[in-house]
C-alpha positions in Angstrom: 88.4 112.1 132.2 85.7 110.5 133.7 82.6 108.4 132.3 80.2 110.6 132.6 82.0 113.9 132.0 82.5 111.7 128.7 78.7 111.1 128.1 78.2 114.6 128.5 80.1 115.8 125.8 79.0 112.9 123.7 75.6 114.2 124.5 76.2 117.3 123.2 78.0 115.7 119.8 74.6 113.7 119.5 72.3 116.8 119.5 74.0 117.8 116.5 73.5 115.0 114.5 69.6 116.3 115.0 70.2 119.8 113.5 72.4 118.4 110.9 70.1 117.8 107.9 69.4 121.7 107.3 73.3 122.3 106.5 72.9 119.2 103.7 70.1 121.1 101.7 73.0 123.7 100.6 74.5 123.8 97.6 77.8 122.9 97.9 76.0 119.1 99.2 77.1 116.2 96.6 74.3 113.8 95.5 75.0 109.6 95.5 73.2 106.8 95.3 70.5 106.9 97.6 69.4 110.2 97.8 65.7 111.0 96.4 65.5 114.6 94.6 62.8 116.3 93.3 62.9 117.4 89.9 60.8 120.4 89.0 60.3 122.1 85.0 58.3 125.4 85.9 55.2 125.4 83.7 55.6 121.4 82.9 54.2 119.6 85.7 54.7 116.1 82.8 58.0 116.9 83.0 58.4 117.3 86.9 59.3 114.5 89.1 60.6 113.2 92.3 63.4 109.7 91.7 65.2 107.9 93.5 68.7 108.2 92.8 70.2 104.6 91.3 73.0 102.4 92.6 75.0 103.2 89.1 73.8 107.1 90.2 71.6 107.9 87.6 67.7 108.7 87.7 65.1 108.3 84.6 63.6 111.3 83.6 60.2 112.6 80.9 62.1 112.7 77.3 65.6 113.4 78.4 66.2 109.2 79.9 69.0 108.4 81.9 70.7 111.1 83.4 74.0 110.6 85.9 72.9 112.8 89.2 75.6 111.3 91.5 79.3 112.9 92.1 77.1 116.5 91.2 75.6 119.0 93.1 72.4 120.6 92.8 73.4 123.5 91.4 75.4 121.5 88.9 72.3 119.1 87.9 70.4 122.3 87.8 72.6 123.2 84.6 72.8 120.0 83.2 69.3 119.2 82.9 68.1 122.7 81.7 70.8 122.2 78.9 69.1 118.7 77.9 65.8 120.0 78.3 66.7 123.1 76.3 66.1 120.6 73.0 62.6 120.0 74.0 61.4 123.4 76.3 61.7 127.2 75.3 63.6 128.7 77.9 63.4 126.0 80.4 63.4 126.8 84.4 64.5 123.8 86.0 65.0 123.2 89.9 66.5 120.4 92.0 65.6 119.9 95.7 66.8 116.8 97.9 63.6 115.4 99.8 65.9 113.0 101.1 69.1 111.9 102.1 70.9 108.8 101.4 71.8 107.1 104.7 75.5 105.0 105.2 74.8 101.9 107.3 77.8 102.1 110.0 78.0 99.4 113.6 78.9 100.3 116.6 79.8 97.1 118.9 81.6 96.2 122.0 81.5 98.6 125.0 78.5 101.4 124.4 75.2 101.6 125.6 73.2 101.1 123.0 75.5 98.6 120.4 74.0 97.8 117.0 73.5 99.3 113.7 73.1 102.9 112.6 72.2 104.7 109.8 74.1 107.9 109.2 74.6 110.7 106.7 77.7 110.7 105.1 80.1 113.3 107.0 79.1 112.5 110.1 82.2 111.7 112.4 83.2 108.8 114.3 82.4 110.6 117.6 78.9 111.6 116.5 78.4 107.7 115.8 79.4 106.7 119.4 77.2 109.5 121.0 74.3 108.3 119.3 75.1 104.6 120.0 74.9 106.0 124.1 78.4 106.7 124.2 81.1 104.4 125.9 80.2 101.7 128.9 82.5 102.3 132.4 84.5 99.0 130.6 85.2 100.9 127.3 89.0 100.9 126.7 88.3 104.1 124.5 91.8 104.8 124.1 92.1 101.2 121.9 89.1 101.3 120.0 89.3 100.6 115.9 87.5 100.7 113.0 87.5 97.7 110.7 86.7 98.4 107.4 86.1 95.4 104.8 88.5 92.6 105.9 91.7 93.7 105.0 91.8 97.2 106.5 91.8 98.1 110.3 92.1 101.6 111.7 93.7 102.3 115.5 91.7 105.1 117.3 92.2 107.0 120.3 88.9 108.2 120.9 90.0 109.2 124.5 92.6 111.8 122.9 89.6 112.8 120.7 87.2 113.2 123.1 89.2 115.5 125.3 90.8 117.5 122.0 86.3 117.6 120.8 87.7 116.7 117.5 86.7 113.7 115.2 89.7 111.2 114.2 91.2 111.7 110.3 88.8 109.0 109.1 85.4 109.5 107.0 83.0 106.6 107.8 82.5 104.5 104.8 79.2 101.9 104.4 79.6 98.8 106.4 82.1 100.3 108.7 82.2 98.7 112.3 83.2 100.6 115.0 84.5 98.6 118.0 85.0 99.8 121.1 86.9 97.0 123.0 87.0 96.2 126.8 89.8 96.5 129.2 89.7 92.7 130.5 91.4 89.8 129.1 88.5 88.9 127.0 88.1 87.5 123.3 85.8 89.1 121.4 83.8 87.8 118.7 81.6 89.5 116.0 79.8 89.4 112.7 77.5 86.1 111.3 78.2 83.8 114.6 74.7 82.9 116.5 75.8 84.9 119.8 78.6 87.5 119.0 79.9 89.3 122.0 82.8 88.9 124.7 84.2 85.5 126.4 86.4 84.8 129.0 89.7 83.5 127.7 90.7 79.9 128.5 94.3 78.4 128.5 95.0 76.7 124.8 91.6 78.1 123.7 91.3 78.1 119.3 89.3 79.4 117.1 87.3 76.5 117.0 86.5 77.2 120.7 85.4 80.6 120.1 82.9 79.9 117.4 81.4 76.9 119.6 80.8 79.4 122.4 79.1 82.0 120.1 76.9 79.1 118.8 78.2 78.8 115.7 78.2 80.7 112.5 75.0 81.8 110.7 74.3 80.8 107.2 75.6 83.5 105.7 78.6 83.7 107.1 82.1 84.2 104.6 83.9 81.2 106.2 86.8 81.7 103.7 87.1 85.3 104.6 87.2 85.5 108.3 90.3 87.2 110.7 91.7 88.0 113.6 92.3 91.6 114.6 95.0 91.6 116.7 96.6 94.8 117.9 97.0 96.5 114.1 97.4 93.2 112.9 94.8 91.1 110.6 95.4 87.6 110.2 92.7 85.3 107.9 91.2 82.6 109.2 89.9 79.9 106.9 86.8 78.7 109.1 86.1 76.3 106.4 89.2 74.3 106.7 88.4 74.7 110.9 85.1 73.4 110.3 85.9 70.4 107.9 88.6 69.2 110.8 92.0 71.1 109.3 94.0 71.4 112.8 97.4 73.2 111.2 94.0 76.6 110.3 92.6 76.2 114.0 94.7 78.7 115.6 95.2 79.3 119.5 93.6 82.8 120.0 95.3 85.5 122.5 94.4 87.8 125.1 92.9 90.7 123.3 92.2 89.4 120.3 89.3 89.8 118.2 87.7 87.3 115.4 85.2 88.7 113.0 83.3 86.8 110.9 82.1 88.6 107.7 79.2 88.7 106.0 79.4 86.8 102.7 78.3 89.7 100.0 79.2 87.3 96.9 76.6 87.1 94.5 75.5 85.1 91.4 72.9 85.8 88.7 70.5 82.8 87.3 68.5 84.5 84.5 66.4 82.7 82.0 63.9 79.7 82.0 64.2 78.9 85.6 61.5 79.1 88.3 62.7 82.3 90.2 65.3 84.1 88.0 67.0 86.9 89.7 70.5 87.5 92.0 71.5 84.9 94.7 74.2 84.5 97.5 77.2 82.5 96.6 78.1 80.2 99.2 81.5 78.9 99.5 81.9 76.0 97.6 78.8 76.7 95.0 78.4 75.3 92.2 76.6 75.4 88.8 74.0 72.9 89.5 73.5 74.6 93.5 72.8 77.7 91.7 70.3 76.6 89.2 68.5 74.7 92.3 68.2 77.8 94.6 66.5 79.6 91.3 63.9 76.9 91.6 65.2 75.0 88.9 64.2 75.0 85.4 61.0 76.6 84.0 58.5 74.4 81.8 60.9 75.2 78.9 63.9 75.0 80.0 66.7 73.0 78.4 69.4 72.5 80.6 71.6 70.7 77.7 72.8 74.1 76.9 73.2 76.1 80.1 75.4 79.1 79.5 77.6 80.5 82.2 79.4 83.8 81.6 82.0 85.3 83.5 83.8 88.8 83.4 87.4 88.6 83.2 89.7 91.9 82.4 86.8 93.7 81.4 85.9 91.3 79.1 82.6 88.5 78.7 83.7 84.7 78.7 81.2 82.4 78.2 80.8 78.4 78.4 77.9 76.4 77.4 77.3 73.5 80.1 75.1 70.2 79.5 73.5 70.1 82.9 71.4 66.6 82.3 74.7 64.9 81.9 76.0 66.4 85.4 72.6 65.1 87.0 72.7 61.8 85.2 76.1 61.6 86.9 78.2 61.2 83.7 80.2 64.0 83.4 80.7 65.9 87.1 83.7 68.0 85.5 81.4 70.4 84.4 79.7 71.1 87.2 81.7 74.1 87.6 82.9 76.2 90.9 80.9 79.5 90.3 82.6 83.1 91.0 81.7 86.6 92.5 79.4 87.9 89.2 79.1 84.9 87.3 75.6 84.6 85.1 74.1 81.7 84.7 71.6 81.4 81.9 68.9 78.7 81.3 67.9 78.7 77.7 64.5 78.1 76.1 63.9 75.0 74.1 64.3 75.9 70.8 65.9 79.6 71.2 68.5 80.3 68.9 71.9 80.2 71.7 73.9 82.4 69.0 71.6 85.1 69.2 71.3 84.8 73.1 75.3 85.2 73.4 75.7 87.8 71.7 73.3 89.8 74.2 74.9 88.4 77.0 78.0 88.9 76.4 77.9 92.6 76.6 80.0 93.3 79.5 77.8 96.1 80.8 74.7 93.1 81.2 77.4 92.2 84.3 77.4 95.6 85.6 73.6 96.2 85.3 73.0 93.1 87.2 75.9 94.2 89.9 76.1 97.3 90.3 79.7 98.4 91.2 81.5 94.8 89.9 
């Protein structure tokens, strides 16, 4: 099949994607995070209201509070929110409309027209994606394209035998999905948080180390302890750390075909309390306690760092341990200057706040899950 036989069936697959939000107003649709619904108590216009779906899938509503929306449908909300209003409203009439939908953010790379990043409702198919990414380049290899999905999970798919069957591949797109659509050269590809991702011409004995010096290097928030090679079906991690700090036995010699992907680093850390800008940060490889308490702006006017607190969620349960950061900065004790984790709090008392009472509100494990969402 050729190229442009291919773009005009894509063509038609991307017209579709146009008619599809009238079929997602039905019933049978399933709301998530993300979606904003409007909310409507016939002869209570306090009560009515349009929300924003949350990340832990509930929305806030007049004298009924938190109520979970997500993994229901509208119907199904319908009855659940006329039963809760039914304390409070004779007879209530209660309707749920979505004003909008939630979006899945998908990338389509290598050979298209148009590479880059896409929002799409979920349901849509792989082949939808490509059409509206321009569809495939006259150097796609369609027939070895993949999906690569987190960075321990990559999919094989044939989107040639697809096309020319006009059927999507068994695979629902999940957020953060990237699409790759490779070329039919000899080419190394290289993707994700590098300066210049894309394609390069294979040299004899190249490494990894070569391959991130030709894309410039990796951005600053880049997962250098997470990265791989895709090769064939095949992942294999890369430690770019170790690469970077000089380790030759982690700077493997890269094949024809293969692809190295960088990942974003999603890590995060919380510094709460009397800092400067208290809120959710990065974690950077190698972070530590007192790097944390410095990207928060340090301490406020009242802080007192003798008794930093830094609690950690471990088997479902809070662990805490309380951290004299002057003594780590006056250079006498470094040990507790500890490595932080994925969803680690650190707090920075008050001076003069009773700590007892403080740990007993933090060490709620659901404080964690407020902060993070899905941890």
């Amino acid at each position: 099949m050729k190229t442009g036989a291919l773009l005009s069936i894509l063509s038609v697959l991307f017209l579709s994607i146009a008619v599809t939000p009238a079929a997602w107003a039905q019933a049978a649709y399933v709301l998530g995070p993300g979606d904003v619904i409007e909310v409507a108590v016939f002869g209570e216009a306090d009560l009515s209201r349009t929300v924003t779906i949350k990340p832990d899938g509930t929305v806030a509503l007049p004298l009924i509070g938190e109520v979970k929306a997500a993994g229901k449908t509208t119907e199904q909300l319908v009855g659940e929110l006329t039963r809760l209003y039914a304390r409070y409203v004779r007879t209530p009439r209660v309707s749920v409309t979505v004003r909008e939908f939630r979006t899945n953010r998908v990338y389509v790379l290598g050979q298209v027209q148009r590479p880059g990043e896409y929002q799409v409702r979920p349901g849509v198919g792989v082949l939808e994606v490509l059409a509206s990414a321009g569809g495939p380049t006259t150097r796609a290899d369609l027939a070895k394209a993949v999906l690569i999905r987190g960075s321990t999970q990559t999919i094989p798919l044939n989107l040639l035998e697809a096309i020319a069957k006009s059927a999507n591949p068994g695979v629902d797109l999940q957020p953060g999905d990237v699409l790759f659509v490779p070329e039919t050269d000899r080419r190394i590809v290289v993707l994700g948080q590098v300066n210049r991702p894309g394609a390069y011409d294979l040299m004899e004995g190249q490494r990894v180390a070569d391959l991130l010096a030709a894309a410039g290097g990796v951005t600053s928030k880049a997962a250098l302890s997470r990265a791989f090679i895709v090769r064939g079906t095949e992942q294999i991690s890369v430690d770019l750390q170790k690469i970077l700090a000089g380790a030759t036995e982690a700077n493997l010699q890269v094949r024809p075909g293969d692809m190295l992907v960088v990942p974003e680093n999603q890590s995060r850390v919380a510094v709460l309390g009397a800092v400067v800008r208290p809120g959710t940060y990065d974690l950077a490889d190698g972070m530590k306690l007192v790097d944390a308490i410095a990207m928060a702006g340090g301490r406020g006017e009242r802080g007192d760092l003798s008794r930093v607190v830094v609690i950690r969620l471990e088997a479902g349960r809070t662990r805490s341990v309380t951290v004299n950061v002057n003594q780590i900065l006056a250079r006498q004790d470094a040990a507790q200057n500890v490595p932080l984790q994925h969803g680690d709090v650190v707090y920075v008392p008050e001076a003069g706040l009773d700590l007892r009472q403080v740990l007993q509100y933090l060490n709620a494990a659901s404080l964690l899950r407020l902060i993070f969402g899905g941890y």
